[in-house]
C-alpha positions as CSV (number, residue, x, y, z in Angstrom):
1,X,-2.8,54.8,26.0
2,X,-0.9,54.2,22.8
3,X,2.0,53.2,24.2
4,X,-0.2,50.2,26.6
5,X,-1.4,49.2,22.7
6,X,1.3,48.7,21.1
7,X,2.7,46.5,23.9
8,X,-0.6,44.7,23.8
9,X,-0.3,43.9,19.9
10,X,3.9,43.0,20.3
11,X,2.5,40.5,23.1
12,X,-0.5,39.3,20.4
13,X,2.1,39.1,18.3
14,X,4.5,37.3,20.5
15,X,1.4,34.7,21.3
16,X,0.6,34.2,17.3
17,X,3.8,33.2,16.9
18,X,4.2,30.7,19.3
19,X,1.2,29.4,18.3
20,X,2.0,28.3,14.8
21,X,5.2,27.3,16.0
22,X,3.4,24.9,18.6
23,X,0.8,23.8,15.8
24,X,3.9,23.2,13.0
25,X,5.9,21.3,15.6
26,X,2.9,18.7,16.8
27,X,2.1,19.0,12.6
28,X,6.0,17.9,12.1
29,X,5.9,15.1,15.1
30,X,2.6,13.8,13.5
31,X,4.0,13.6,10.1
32,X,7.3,11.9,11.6
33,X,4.7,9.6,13.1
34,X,3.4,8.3,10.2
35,X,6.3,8.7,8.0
36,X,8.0,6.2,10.5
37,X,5.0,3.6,10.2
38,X,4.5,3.8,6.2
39,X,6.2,0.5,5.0
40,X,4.8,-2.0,7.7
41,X,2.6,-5.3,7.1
42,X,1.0,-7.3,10.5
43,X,-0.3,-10.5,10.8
44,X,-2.9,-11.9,13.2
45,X,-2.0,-14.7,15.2
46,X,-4.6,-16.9,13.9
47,X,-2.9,-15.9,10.6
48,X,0.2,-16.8,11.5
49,X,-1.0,-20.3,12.7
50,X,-2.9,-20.5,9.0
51,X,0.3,-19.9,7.5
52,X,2.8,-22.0,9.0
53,X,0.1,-24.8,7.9
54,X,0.2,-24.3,4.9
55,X,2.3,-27.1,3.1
56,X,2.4,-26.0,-0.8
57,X,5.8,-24.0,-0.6
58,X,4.7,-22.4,-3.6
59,X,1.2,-21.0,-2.4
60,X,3.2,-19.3,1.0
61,X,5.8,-17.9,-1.7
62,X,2.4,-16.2,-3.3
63,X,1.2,-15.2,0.0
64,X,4.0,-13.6,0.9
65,X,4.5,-11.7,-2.4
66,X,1.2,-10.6,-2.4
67,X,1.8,-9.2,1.2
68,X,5.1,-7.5,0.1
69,X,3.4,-5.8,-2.7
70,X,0.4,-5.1,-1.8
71,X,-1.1,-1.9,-0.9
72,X,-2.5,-0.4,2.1
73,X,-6.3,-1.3,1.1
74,X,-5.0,-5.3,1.2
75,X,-4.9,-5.4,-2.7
76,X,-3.0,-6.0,-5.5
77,X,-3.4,-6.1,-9.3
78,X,-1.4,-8.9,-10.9
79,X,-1.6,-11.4,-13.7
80,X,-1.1,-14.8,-13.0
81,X,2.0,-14.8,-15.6
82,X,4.0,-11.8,-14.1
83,X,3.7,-13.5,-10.5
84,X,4.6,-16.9,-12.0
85,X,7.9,-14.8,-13.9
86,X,8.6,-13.4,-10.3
87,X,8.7,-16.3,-8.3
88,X,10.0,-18.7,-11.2
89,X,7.1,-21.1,-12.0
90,X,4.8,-21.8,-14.2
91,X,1.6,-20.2,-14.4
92,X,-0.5,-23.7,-14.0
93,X,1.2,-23.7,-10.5
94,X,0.3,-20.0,-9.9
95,X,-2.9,-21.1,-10.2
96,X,-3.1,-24.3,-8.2
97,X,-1.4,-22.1,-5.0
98,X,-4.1,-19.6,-5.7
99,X,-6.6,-21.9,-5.5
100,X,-5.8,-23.3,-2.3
101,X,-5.3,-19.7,-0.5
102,X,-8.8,-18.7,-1.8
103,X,-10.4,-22.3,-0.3
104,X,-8.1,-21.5,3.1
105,X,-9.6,-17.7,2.8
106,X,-6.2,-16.0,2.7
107,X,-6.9,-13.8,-0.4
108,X,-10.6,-13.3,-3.0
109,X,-9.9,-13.2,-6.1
110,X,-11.9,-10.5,-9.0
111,X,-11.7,-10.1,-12.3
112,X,-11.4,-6.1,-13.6
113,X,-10.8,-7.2,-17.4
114,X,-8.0,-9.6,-18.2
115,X,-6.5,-8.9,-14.9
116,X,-6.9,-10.2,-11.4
117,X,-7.2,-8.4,-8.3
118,X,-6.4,-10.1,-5.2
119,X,-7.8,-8.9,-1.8
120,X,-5.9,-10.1,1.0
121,X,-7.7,-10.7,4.0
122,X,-7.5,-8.2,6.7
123,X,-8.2,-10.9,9.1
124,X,-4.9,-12.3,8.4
125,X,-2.8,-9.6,6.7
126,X,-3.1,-5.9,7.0
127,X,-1.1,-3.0,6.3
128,X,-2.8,0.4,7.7
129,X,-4.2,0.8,11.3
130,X,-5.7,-1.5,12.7
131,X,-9.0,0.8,13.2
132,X,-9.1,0.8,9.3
133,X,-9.2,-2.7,8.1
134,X,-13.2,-2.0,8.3
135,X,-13.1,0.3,5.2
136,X,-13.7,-0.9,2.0
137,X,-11.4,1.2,-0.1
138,X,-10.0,-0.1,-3.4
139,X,-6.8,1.3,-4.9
140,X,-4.0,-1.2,-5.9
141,X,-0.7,-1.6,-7.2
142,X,-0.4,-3.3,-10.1
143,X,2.5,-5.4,-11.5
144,X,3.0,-5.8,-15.0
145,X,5.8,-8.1,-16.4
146,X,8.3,-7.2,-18.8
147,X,6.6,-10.1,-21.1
148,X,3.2,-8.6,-20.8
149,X,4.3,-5.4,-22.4
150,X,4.4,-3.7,-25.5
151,X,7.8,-4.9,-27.4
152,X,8.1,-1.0,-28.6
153,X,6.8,2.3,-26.8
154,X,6.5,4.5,-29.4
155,X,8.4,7.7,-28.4
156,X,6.3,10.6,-28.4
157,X,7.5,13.8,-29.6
158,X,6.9,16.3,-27.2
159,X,7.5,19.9,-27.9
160,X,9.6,22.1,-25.7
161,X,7.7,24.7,-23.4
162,X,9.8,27.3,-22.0
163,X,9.2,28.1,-18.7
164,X,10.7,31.6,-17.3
């Protein structure tokens, strides 16, 4: 009798284990999956068509640099000066290219203080799944020019921890 149980544990055993190896390898291939499709932006054909029709070069430059930056939610949080720094303009003509991508529904525009978010849309641009352009998330990357900050960052003096 013992001996029959402790061949049925050893084959438990054996089971367990290539259970959890089964699980960690679909967990790997899943994470390979996704690590594969991270850095990806996808236009809709209509979008496409919207684009190429658009004839201020400097408005597509925008567009596109929104795309590029923004994050997986569509959005981006920018000032009109550091985008105009990026792409070598003048603010004035940030804004006029803005202006016509908001009337042509390419991006909305919000105001969270003295900054803008812009909200690409997901009808044109998207850069998740397609089965979760529906959600209404927000997080966003922001880009701050070298002009917009602080001349001086203070240094701070932190004290040593020890860690054994």
């Amino acid at each position: 009798m013992e001996y029959t149980e402790n061949v049925f544990d050893v084959r438990l055993a054996q089971l367990n284990v290539k259970a959890n190896m089964e699980a960690q390898e679909k967990q790997d291939a899943a994470h390979q999956r996704k690590k594969k499709n991270h850095d990806f932006v996808q236009y809709s054909r209509q979008g496409l068509n919207a684009l190429t029709a658009i004839s201020n070069p400097i408005a597509l430059r925008l567009f596109l640099l929104l795309t590029k930056e923004m994050n997986t939610e569509n959005k981006i949080i920018a000032s009109q000066q550091t985008l105009a720094e990026i792409l070598g303009v003048t603010r004035q003509s940030i804004s006029v290219a803005a202006k016509e991508l908001i009337e042509k529904s390419f991006f909305t525009m919000m105001k969270s203080g003295s900054s803008t978010v812009y909200c690409l849309n997901a009808d044109v641009v998207w850069s998740t799944y397609e089965n979760k352009k529906k959600y209404a998330t927000f997080r966003a990357s922001v880009l701050v020019s070298e002009t917009e900050q602080p001349k001086k960052i203070k240094k701070s003096t932190l004290k040593k921890i020890e860690v054994n």
